[in-house]
C-alpha positions in Angstrom: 46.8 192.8 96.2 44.1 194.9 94.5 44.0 194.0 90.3 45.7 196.3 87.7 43.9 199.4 87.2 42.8 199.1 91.0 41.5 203.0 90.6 38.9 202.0 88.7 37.4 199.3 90.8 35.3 198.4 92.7 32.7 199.5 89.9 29.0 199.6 90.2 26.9 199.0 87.3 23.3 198.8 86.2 22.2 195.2 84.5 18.6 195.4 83.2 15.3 197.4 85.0 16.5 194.9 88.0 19.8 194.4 88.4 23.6 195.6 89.6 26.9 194.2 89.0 29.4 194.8 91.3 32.8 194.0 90.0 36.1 193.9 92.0 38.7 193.2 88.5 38.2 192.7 84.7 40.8 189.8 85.1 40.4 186.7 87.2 42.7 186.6 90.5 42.0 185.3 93.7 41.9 188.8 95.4 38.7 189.9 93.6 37.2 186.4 93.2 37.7 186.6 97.4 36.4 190.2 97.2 33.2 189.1 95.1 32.5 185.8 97.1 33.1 187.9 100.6 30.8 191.0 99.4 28.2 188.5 98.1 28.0 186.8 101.5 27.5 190.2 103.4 24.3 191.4 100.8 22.8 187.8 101.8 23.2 188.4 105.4 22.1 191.6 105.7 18.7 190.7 104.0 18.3 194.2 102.6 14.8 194.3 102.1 13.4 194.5 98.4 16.7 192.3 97.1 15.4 189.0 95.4 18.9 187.2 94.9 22.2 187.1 94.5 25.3 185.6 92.3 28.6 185.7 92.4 31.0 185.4 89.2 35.0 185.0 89.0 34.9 188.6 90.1 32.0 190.6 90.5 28.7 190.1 92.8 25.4 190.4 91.1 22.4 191.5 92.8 18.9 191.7 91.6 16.2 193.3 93.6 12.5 194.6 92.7 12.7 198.0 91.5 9.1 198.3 93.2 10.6 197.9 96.4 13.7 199.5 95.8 14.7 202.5 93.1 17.6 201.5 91.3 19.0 204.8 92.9 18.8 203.8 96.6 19.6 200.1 95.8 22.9 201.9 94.3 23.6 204.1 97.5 23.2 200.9 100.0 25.8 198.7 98.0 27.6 201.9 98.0 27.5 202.2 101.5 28.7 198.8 102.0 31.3 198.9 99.6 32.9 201.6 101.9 33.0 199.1 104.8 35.9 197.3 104.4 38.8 196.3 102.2 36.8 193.5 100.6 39.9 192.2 98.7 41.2 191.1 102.0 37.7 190.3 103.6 37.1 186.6 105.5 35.8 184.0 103.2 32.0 183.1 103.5 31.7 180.1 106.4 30.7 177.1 105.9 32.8 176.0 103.0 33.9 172.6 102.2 37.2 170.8 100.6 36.8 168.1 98.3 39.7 165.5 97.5 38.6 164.1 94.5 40.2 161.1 93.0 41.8 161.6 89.5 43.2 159.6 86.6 46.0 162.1 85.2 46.9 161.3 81.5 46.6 158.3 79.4 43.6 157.4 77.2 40.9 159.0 79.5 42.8 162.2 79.9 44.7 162.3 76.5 46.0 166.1 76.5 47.6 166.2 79.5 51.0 165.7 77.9 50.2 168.7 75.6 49.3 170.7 78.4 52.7 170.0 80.6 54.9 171.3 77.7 52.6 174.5 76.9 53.8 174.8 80.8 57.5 174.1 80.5 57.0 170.9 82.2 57.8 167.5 82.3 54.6 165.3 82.7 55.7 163.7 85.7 56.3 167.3 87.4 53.1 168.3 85.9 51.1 166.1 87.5 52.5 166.7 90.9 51.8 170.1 91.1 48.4 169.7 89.8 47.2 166.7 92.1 48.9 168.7 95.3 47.5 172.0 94.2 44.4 173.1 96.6 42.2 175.2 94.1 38.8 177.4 95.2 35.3 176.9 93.2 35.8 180.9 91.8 32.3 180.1 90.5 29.3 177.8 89.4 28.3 178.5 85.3 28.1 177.2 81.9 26.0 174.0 82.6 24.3 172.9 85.7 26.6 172.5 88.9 29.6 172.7 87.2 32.9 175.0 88.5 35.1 177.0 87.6 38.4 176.3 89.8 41.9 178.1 90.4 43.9 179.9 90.5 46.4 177.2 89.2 50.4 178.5 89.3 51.5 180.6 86.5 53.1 177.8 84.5 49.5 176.8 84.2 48.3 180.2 82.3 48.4 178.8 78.6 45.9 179.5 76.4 43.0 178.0 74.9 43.1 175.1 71.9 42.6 176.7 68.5 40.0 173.7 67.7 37.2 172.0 69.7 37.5 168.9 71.2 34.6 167.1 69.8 33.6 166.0 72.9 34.7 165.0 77.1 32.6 162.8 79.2 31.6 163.9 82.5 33.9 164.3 85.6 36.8 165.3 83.1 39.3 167.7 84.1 40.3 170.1 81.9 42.9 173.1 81.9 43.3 176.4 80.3 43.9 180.2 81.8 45.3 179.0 85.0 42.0 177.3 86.0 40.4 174.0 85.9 36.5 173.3 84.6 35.1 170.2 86.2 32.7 169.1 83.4 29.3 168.3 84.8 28.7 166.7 81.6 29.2 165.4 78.1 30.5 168.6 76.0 32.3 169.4 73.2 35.5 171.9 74.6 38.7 174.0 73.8 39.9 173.2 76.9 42.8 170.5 77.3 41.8 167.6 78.8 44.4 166.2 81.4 42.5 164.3 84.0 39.1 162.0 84.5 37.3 161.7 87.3 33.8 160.1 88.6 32.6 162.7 90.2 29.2 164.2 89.2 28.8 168.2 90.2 25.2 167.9 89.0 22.6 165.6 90.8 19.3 166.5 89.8 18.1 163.1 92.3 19.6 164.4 95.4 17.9 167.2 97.5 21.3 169.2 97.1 21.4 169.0 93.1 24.5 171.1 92.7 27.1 169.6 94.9 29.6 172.3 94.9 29.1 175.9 96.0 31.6 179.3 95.2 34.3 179.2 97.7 34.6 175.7 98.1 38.2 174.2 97.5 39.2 170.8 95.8 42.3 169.2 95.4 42.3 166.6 92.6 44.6 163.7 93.9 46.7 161.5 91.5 45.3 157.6 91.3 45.1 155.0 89.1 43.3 154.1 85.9 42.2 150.7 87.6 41.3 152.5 90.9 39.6 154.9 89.1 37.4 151.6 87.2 36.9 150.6 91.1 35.6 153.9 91.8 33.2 153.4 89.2 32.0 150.1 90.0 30.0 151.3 93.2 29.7 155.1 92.5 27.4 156.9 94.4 27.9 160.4 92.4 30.8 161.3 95.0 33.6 160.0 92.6 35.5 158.5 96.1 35.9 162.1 97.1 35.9 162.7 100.3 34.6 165.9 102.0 35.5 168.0 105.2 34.2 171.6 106.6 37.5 173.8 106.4 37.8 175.5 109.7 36.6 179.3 109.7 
């Protein structure tokens, strides 16, 4: 299903003496998040030559390139070009993507607004929680602070909006919930986001050769334990948080 206003889109646009933005929405859905994650994939495969990287948001693809190589002109006629390929709303997902199941304390004193966050939904906490820990949910995107993702689409009970004041401040591997996504925070911050679960798992890991353990189109599935297992967890963590961590089939 192509986003409201589908006329207008895709759109190409010009970011800087270097730069294009290709954007499939101007609302996050998982059609255009799958359009921008696809399209991104083909521009890295095809190794057009002059194009220095690429970046991939909740729904648009940006590509820089060296404007000595390529004129922003021809750059623009080859992602053109490609556009016209396909139906990139319904394209494959990139290969090689992984699911995480990550353990999670839902609620309580480490996760004190998840009660808040099941009424703003019409639910019960109980139910809440149930359809959050058995919810699988894509990595739409990496941003903010080092590593860490942006996840959904959650159902649309979950779309409630913002707090009006800042949480002063969540500890790393919290959960938090707002817009019909989660943030995994890949550190201490301050947030308007409600936070409803804690976990040990650490997105960013400047040590390993891998420093950002997550990429875009990765799925996670946050899966309801204990606050004791959780303290076990953290006993003898290696950074994983006891996820565990599987290649999901092409």
């Amino acid at each position: 299903m192509k986003p409201t206003h589908a006329s207008a889109f895709p759109s190409i646009r010009t970011v800087g003496l270097d730069g294009l933005l290709v954007s499939f929405a101007d609302t996050m859905a998982e059609p255009p998040n799958r359009a921008a994650l696809a399209f991104r994939n083909a521009i890295d495969t095809l190794k057009l030559d002059g194009v220095i990287e690429t970046s991939a948001s909740l729904a648009s693809t940006y590509i820089r390139f060296d404007p000595l190589v390529l004129s922003h002109p021809e750059m623009r006629r080859q992602v053109d070009r490609i556009l016209r390929q396909q139906d990139w709303y319904q394209a494959a997902l990139p290969a090689g993507r992984h699911l995480w199941q990550v353990p999670t304390v839902y609620g309580g004193d480490l996760a004190p607004q998840l009660d808040e966050a099941a009424a703003a939904a019409g639910l019960s906490p109980t139910e809440a929680i149930r359809r959050l820990s058995e919810t699988r949910v894509r990595v739409l995107t990496i941003g903010f602070a080092p590593g860490q993702p942006y996840l959904g689409p959650l159902g649309p009970e979950f779309n409630i909006p913002r707090l009006k004041e800042l949480t002063p401040m969540v500890p790393e591997g919290a959960l938090v919930l707002a817009i019909s996504q989660f943030v995994l925070f890949s550190g201490p911050t301050p947030t308007g986001w409600r936070h409803v679960g804690q976990t040990a798992f650490r997105c960013f890991r400047p040590e390993a050769e891998q420093s950002f353990a997550l990429r875009p189109g990765d799925e996670m599935q946050f899966l309801s334990i204990t606050r004791e297992e959780l303290e076990s967890i953290q006993s003898t963590n290696d950074g994983s948080g006891g996820a565990t961590c599987e290649e999901i089939p092409a």
